[in-house]
N, C-alpha and C positions, 0 to 999 in steps of 0.2 A: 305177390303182395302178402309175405307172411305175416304172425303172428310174433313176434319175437321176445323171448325174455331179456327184461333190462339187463343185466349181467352178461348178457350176449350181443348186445347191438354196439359196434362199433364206431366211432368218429366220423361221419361224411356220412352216414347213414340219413338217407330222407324221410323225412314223417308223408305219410299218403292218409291218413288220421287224426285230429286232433284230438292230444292226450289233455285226459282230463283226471285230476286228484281225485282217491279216494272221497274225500269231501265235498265234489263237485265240480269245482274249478278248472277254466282251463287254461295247463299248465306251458301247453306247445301246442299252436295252432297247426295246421296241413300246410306241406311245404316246407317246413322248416328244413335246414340242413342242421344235424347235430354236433355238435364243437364236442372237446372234452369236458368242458367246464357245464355240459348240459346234463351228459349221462352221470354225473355226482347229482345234481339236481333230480334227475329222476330218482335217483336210488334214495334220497332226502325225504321225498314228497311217498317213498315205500309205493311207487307205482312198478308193477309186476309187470306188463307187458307193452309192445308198443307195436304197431302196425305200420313196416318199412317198406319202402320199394327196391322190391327185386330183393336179389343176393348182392352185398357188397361188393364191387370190384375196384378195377383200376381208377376209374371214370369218378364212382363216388372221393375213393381215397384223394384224389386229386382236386375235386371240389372240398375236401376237408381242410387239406394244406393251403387252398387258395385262402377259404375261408376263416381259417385261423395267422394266416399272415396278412389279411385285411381287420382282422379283429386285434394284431399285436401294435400295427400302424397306429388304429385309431387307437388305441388306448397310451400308446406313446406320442400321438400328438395332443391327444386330452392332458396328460401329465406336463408337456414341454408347454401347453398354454398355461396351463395351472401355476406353471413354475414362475409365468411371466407376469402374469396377473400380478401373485404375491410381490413378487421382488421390485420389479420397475415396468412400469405400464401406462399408457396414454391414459388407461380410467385413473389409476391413482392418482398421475399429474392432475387431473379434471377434478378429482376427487379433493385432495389436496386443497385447490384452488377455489375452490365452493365453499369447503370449512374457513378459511380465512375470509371470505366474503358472507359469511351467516354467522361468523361471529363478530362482525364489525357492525350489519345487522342490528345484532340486538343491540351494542353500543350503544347507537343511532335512533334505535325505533323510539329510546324514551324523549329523547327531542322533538318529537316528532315529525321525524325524518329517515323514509325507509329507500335504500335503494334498490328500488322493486325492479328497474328495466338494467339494471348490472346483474341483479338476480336472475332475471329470467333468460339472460344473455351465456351467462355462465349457465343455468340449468342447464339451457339447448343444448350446451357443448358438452358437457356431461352425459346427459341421453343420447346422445351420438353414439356413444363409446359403450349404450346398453347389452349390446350383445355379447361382452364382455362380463359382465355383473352376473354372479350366480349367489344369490341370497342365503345360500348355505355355505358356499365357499369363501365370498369377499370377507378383508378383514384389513382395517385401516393399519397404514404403513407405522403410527404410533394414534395412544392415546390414552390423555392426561386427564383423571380423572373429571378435572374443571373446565373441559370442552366436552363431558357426554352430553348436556343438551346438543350442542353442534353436529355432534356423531349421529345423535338418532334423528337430529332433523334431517340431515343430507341422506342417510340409508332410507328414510320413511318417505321418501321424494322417492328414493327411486325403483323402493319395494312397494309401493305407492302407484309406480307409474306402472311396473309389470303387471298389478294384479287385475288392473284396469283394460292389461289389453287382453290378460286372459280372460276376466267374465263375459268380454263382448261388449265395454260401454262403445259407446262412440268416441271416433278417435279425436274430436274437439275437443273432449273432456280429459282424456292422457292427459296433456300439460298441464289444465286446472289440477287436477288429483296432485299430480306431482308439487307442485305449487303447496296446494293444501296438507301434503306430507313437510314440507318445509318450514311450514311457516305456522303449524296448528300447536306447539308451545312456545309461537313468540311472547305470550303472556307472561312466561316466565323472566323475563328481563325486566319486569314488574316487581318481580317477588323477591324479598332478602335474598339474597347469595346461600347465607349462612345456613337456611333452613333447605333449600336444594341440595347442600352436601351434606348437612348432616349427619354423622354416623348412625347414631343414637334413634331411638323411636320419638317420632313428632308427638305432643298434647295435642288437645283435641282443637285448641285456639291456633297453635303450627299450622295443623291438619286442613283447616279452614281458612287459612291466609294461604295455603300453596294453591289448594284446589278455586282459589279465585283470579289463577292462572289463564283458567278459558274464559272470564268472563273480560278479565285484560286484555287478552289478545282480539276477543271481537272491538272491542275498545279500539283497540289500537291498528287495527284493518280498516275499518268501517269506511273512512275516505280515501282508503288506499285504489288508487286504477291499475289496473292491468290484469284484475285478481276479478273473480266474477262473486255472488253471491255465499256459493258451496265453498268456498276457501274459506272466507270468512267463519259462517254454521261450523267449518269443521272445527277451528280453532276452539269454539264456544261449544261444539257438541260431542269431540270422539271421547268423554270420558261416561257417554249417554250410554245405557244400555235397549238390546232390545225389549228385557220386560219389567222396564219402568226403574230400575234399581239405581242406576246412574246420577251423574253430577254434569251440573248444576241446576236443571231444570228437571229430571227425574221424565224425559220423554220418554216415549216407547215406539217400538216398531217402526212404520211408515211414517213416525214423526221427525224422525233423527233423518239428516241429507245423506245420500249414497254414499258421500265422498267420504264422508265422516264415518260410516260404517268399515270404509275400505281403509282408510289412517289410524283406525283405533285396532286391528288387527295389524299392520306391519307395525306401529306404535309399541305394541305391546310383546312384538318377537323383539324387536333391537334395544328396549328397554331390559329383556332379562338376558339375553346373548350379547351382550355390551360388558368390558369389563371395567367394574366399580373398584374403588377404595375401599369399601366395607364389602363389598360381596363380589366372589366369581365370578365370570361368566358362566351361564351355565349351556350345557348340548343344547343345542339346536332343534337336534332330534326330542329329546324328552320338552322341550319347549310348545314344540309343534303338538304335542299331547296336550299339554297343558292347555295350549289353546282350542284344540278339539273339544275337551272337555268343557272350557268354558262358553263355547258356541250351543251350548243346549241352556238358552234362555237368555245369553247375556251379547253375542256378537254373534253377525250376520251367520247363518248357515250355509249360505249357498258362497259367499264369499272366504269363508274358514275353507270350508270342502275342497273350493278351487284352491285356493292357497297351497296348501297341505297335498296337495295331488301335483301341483306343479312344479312347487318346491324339490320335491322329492324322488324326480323323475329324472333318474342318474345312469348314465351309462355304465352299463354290469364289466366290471373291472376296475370300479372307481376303487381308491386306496383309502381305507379308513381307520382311525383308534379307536380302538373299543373300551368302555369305561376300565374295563382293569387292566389296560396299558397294550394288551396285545394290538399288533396291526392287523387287517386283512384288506378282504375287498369285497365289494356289494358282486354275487353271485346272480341272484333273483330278487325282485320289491313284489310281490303280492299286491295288487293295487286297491287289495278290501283292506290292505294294513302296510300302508307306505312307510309309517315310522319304524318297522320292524321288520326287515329285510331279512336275507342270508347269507353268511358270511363265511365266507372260506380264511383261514384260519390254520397255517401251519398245516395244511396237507385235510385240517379236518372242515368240515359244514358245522357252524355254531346257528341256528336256527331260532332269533332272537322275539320269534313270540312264544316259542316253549321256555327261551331261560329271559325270562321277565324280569332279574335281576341286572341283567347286563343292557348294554344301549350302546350306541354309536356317539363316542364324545366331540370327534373331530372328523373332518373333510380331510384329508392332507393330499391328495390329488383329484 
């Protein structure tokens, strides 16, 4: 069970020790078998030795080949799903088929008349197809500026309904949440068109006639069945913060409904990774900062935390753009700093919490 220098330890080498960073961290648990794409990783992380079993032979070399022809599989059928997803796919038809039905919706809702059990009919079939949906990779087949409320209501449903089964709510509440992701800026079919696309920066009378968007939408829910309570709260509360700063009631903390916590965080990733008329979309990745930073005092922590960990929990080989156009692939995620991966790179490791300039702009497999 030697000692061995990284520089010396070979492919199909087994860990009988877990390696742990300079820094503490641990990098390679016991047992691991090591690929090639590990032993760069060790040399990255500047770890000096590592404790193998035995001397390499035929037996390891051969557990290496297996192992890296079960790691080329999975990452070529990761890429041939990705491909499908994008192009043509049951979720999109589903997908597809919910926007045309949530924007007939808001048509509707000002009659008042909402077709809430077509809605919820269409949702299910939708959520069928969730195993499909990767939050950082979905991205609708087209989209016109004057259907992004419709966009982020059908993604907020169903970034909505994931984050729901990761915290652990009860699984009764999945389809309320989702529900409440859908239907939390029906208020806005309320409000002038004109000031919702708006290029230009709103006056503070604008400002004030949009943001009476949540209190429309409770309005407009209120005698709605099939919907329970927290659907309703969310419509009227996800612009609520947790420390009291929020609109239109200025709640705080335990005051604001779960659901509402959980639709103002997927609300506010598809609101800025949506692309506008006046504005880009923007990474995903730097988004997901954005929102971390705003979870110290203003959205859920324990909900940002899951989000942001879940989200980003990618198999190492994923193909990415890098903001200054380079491609590569996610090597290792660090899970103290998900948004900042590493990345192999034309033969090199770009190491994107030391080059704090650069970020990950795109998913592409």
């Amino acid at each position: 069970m030697p000692n061995v220098l990284v520089g010396e330890v070979k492919a199909g080498s087994k860990i009988i020790k877990d390696v742990i960073t300079p820094l503490g961290g641990i990098l390679f648990t016991k047992g691991k078998i090591l690929l090639p794409r590990d032993l760069e990783i060790l040399e990255a992380f500047l770890v000096g030795q590592v404790e193998i079993e035995g001397v390499q032979g035929e037996g390891n070399s051969d557990a290496a080949k297996k192992n890296s022809k079960q790691t080329s599989l999975k990452a070529g059928a990761i890429i041939n799903e990705s491909m499908l997803i994008k192009n043509n796919s049951p979720l999109h038809d589903e997908y597809d088929k919910m926007i045309g039905l949530i924007r007939t919706s808001y048509r509707s809702v000002t009659a008042a008349s909402l077709p809430i059990f077509e809605l919820r009919s269409q949702l299910e079939v939708l959520i069928s197809h969730l195993k499909d949906y990767h939050v950082l990779k979905f991205s609708p087949r087209t989209l016109k500026d004057e259907d992004y409320n419709y966009h982020n209501a059908v993604l907020s449903a169903l970034t909505s309904y994931k984050i729901a089964q990761w915290c652990g709510y009860p699984q009764k509440d999945w389809m309320q949440i989702a529900f409440a992701g859908l239907l939390h800026d029906i208020g806005n079919a309320k409000v002038d068109s004109s000031l919702l696309h708006k290029p230009e920066s709103l006056n503070s009378a604008e400002i004030e006639e949009v943001r009476r968007h949540t209190t429309y939408g409770y309005q407009l829910l209120r005698n709605v069945t099939a919907i329970n309570e927290g659907v309703r709260l969310t419509a009227l509360q996800h612009h609520e913060k947790v420390d009291g700063s929020g609109y239109p009631l200025k709640l705080e903390g335990s005051q604001i409904h779960f659901y509402a916590k959980v639709v103002a965080v997927a609300d506010i990733f598809h609101a800025m990774t949506l692309e506008r008329a006046y504005r880009k979309a923007q990474s995903p990745y730097l988004v997901l900062e954005q929102i971390m930073t705003e979870s110290f005092g203003k959205l859920d922590p324990v909900v940002v935390q899951t989000f942001i960990q879940k989200s980003t929990d990618l198999f190492n080989g994923t193909r990415i753009r890098l903001s200054d156009g380079r491609h590569g692939e996610i090597i290792f995620t660090d899970r103290a700093n998900p948004t900042r991966p590493m990345i192999k790179v034309e033969g090199t490791i770009v190491n994107l919490m030391l080059e704090r300039e650069l970020y990950i702009q795109e998913i592409i497999s």
